[in-house]
N, C-alpha and C positions, 0 to 999 in steps of 0.2 A: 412626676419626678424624673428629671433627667439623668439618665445613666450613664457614666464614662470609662473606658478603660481602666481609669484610676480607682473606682469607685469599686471594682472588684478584688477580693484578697480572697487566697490559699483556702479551703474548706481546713481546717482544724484537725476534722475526720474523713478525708477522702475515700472515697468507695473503691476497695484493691482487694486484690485476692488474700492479702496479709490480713485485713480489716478482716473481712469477711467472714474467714475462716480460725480467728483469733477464738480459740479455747478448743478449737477439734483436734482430738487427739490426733487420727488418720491425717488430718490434713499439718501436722506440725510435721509430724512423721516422715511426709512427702516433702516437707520443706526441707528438712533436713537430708534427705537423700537428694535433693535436686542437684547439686555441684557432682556427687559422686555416678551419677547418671549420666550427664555432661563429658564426665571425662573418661568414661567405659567407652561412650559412642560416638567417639573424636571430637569432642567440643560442642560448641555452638555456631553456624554457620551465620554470619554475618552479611546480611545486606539489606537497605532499608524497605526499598522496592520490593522484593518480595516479602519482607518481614509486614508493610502496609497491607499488600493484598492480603493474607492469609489473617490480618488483624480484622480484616471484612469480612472472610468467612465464616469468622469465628463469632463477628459481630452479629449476623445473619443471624447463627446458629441459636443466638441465645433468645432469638424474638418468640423459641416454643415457648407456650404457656405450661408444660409442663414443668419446666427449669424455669422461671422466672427470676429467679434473685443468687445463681449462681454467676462468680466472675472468674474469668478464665484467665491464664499465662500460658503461651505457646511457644515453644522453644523448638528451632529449627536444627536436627541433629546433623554434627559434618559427617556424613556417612554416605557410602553411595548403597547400601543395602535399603532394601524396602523396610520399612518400619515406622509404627505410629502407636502409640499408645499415651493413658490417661492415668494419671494417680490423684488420690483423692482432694479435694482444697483446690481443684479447679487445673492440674499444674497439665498440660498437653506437649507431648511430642510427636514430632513428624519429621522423618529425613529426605536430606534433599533426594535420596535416588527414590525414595517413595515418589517424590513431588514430579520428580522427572517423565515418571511413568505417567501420572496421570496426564489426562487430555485438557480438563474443563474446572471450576470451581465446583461444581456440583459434586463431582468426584472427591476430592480432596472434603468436602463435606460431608460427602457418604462414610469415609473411612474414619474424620475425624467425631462423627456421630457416634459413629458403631462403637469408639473407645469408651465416649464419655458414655456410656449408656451401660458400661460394664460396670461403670464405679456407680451412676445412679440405680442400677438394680443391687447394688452390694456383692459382684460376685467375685472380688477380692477377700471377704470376709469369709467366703465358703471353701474359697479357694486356700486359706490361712490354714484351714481345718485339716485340709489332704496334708498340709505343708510338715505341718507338726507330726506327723504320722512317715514322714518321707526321709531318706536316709541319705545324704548328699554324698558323691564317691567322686575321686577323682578321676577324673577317663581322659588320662594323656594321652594324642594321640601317638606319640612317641616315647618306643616304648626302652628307650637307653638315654635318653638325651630329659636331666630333671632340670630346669632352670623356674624360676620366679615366672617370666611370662607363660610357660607352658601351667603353671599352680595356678595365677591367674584367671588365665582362659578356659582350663578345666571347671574351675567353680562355677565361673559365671556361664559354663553351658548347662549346666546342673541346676543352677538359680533359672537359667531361663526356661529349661524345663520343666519346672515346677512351678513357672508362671502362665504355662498354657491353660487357657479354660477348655472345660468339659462343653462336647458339640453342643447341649441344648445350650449354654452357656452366651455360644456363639451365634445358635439361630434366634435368641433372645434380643442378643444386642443389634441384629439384623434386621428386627420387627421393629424394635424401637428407638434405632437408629434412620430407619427410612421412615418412619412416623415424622418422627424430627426435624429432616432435612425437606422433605411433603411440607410440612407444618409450615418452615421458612420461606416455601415459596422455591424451592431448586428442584431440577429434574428429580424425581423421586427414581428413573430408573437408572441415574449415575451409580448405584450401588451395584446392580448386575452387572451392569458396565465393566467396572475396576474390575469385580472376581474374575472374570472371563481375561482383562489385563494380563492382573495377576498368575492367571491358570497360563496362562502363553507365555508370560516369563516364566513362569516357572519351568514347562520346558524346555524353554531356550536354554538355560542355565543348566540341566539335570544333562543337556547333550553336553556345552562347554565344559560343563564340571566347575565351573567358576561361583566365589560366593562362601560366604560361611554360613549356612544354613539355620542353623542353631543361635545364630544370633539375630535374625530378623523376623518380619511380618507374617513370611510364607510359612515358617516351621508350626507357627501355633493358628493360621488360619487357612486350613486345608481346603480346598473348592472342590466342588463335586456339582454335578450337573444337577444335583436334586437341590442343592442351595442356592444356585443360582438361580430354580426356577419358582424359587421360595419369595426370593430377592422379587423376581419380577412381578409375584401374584401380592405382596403387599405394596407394591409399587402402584398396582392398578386402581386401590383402593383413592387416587388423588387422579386417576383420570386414564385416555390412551398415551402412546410413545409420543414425547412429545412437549407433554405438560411441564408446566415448570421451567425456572430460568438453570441453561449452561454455565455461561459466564465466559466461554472458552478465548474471547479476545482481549480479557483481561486479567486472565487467570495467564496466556501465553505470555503478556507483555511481561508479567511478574517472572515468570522462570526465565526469559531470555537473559542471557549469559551466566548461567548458573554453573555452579562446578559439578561437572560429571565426572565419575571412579573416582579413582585415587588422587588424595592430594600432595602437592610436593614433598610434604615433611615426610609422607611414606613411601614415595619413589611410586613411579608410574610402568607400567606393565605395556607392552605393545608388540601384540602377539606374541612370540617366540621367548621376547627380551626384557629384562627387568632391571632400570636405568632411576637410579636414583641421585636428584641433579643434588639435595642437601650434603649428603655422604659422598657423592660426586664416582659412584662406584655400579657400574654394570655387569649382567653375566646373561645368560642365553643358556634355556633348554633345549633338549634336541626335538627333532620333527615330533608329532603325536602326545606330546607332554603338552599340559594346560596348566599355566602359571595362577596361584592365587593371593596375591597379597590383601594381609589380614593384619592386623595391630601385631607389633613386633616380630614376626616371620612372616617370611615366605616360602610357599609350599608349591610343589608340582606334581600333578599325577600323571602316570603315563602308562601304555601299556604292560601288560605282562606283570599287574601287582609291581609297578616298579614306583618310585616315588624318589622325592627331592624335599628338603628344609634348608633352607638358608637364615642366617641372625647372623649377628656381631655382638661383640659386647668387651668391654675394656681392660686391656691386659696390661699389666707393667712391660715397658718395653726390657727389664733386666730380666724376666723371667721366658725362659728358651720354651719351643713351642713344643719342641718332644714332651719337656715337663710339664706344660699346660695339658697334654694331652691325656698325661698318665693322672689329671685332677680328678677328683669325688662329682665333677657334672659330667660321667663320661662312664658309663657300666657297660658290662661285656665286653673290655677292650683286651685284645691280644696286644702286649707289649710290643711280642717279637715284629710285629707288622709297619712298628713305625718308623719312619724314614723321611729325614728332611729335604728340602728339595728349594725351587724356586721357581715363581711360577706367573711369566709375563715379566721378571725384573724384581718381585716381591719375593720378601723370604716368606716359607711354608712348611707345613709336615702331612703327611698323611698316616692313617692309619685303617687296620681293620677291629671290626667290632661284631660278638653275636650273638644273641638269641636262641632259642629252641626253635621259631622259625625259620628265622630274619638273619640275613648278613648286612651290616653297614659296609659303605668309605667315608671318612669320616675325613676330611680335608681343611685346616685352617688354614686361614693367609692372614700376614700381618699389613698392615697400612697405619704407619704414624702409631696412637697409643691403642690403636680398633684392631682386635683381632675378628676376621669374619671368617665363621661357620659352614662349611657345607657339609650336607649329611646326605648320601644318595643310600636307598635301600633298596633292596630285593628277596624274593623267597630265597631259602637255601639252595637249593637246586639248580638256579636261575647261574647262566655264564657268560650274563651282559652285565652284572654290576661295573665292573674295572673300566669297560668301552664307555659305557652310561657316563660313569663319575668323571673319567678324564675327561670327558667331553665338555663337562658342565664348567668342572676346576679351572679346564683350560679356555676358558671365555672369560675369566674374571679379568676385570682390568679399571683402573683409575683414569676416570672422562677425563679431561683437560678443560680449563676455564668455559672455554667459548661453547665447549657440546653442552655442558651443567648448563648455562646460560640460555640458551635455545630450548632446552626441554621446559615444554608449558601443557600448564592443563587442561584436559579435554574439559569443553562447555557445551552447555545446551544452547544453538544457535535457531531461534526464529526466520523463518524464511516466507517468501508469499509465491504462490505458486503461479509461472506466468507463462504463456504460448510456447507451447512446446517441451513442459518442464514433464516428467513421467515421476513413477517411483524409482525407478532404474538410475536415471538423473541424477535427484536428491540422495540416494543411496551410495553415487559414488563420488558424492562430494566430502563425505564423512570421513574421515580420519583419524587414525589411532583405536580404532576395533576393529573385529573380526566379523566375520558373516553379516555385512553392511547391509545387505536388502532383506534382510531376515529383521534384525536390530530398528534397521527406518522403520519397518511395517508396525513391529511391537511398540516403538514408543509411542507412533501416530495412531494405534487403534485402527489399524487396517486390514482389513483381513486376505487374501491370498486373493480374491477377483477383485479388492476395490481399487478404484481409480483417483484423480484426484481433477482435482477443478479450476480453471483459470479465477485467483483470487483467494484459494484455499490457504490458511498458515499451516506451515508443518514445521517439525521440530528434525533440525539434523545434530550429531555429535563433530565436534572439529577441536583443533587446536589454536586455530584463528580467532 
């Protein structure tokens, strides 16, 4: 019988995660929380090229005979925080700054092993049990300043912490996550790999201070050299270092021109300066302050318990900024302190604010119907807040077309390593970060003697 393209029609019942998972409770559960997921960890990150390759790994994943007849949805988080995880009904996440990090597909299959294996041992159901037993609190970290994104963000660090599993939890999904990935035919010691990644970002970051910890991978999957070497003795059980497929030259093609940090709609950070080409509005921290943008603020720590909060949020232009200040989102305010002002051309007010600790400056500036926030703090004690605040108030300023226009976002750019190139080299081609021969070495898995090889691909950050 001759067969035509014509001769095939639609399956009736196609095989999908909807099908599959049609009457589990858990898995409706998960369908229904998928949009609300999505838009906690800034969307879904859109591009086909990498959205293919990660549909191969996943494709891999599934040839264990232990999982045979589960079917998977992966959803690529726009986030540059590390983070991956699985809920039940097949549904997978993984962000791009996880993706960034990794070197190889193995990797990226180690990690996304180790999720699903949380859900195939049930340990979301044990984990329900502490849940119910658990008493959710809000932990502002601001402790005058109440708005909707800070209620927010409080919960969801609360929710996230009562999503972390218990360590055997974790050495569990470890065993039978590198089982998994063994089984498929991928380096089984991609899994040590990533932890030892991870363990180096993680101090990279604990120095910059950058990151909102509470909402990623690292918070809830702590490394320790005894996991790691846990990682590598189930590892062994598929062979020596070695064994098993990388993937690294098509796992790289997939990341190359991926968005790295932040994305335009939240303004992009560049060292010192925090330039937002949408809002079209910039400001600059002083020396030794480390800027952190995070869904709806931005925060800076800096010496001496001192710190910085920045937002905006939409005022009547009839209503005067002294009396916005004296509003119900603004506790421990001293009246007597406010005073209006102007600042770069914008009208403004300032104020003071305080605490049993804590003294604010508490600084708004208007632009069009946007009033924006600044909030500088200090111990009581302390007789840098006033130098601190003006410092910060006095850099706010409205970009003009053509700078908003030029500001583009940092990518992960593929490169090939050729006569003469160093780490040194590729380290200062990078652009738009900080400690760049630090940063090149962690994303490439390099460690402090490695070298590199005429022909090798490595990953630099740019704005190119």
């Amino acid at each position: 019988m001759e067969l035509t393209e014509a001769g095939f029609v639609p399956s009736s019942n196609p095989v999908t995660v909807d099908t599959v998972t049609r009457g589990d409770r858990l898995a409706n559960l998960a369908r229904r929380q998928h949009p609300k997921i999505l838009q906690t960890y800034g969307g879904e990150y859109s591009d086909p090229k990498l959205e293919r390759m990660l549909a191969r790994v996943v494709g891999r994943l599934t040839l264990d005979p232990d999982n045979p007849s589960q079917t998977y949805r992966i959803a690529i988080l726009d986030s540059p925080n590390i983070n991956a995880f699985a809920l039940p009904g097949g549904y997978l996440y993984v962000s791009r700054g996880l993706l960034a990090l990794a070197n190889d597909s193995a990797e990226v299959a180690a990690v996304l092993a180790h999720e699903m294996a949380h859900v195939t041992a049930n340990h979301g159901l044990e984990r329900q049990k502490r849940e119910a037993e658990a008493n959710l609190t809000n932990r502002v970290v601001d402790e005058v300043v109440s708005t909707d994104v800070n209620a927010r963000a409080a919960a969801l660090r609360g929710k996230l912490q009562l999503a972390q599993f218990s360590r055997n939890q974790e050495l569990e999904a470890d065993k039978i996550g590198i089982r998994s990935i063994g089984r498929a035919g991928y380096d089984p010691y991609a899994a040590s790999r990533f932890l030892r990644s991870m363990d180096a970002y993680q101090s990279f970051r604990d120095v910059s201070g950058t990151g909102e910890s509470s909402l990623d991978f690292l918070a809830s999957h702590p490394n320790t050299p005894r996991r790691i070497e846990l990682a590598q003795e189930h590892a062994r059980q598929f062979g020596v270092p070695g064994t098993g497929v990388r993937d690294r030259e098509a796992y790289l093609q997939g990341i190359d021109g991926m968005v790295f940090g932040d994305k335009p709609d939240e303004g992009f950070v560049r060292g010192r300066d925090f330039l937002h080409p949408t809002l079209g509005i910039a400001l600059s921290v002083p020396e030794g302050f480390v800027i952190d943008n995070s869904t709806g603020e931005v925060t800076a720590k800096g010496p001496d318990d001192l710190a910085f909060r920045f937002d905006g949020t939409t005022v009547s232009r009839g209503t005067a900024l002294k009396d916005y200040l004296q509003g119900d989102w603004l506790s421990g305010l001293d009246p007597s302190s406010i005073r209006e002002t102007t600042i770069n051309g914008r009208e403004a007010a300032t104020a003071r604010a305080y605490t049993d600790e804590w003294q604010f400056d508490v600084t708004v500036i208007r632009v069009g119907d946007q009033v924006y926030r600044l909030l500088t703090v200090a111990p009581l004690d302390s007789n840098r807040l006033d130098a601190v605040a003006r410092t910060i108030a006095g850099s706010f300023r409205v970009l003009d077309s053509e700078e908003a226009a030029a500001l583009k976002p940092l990518r992960v750019r593929v490169m090939t390593v050729g006569a003469g190139d160093t780490v040194a080299t590729f380290a200062n081609r990078m652009r738009g970060v900080d400690r760049k021969l630090e940063l090149f070495r962690l994303l490439n898995g390099l460690g402090p003697g490695s070298a590199l090889s005429v022909g090798d691909k490595v990953k630099i950050v740019t704005d190119r």
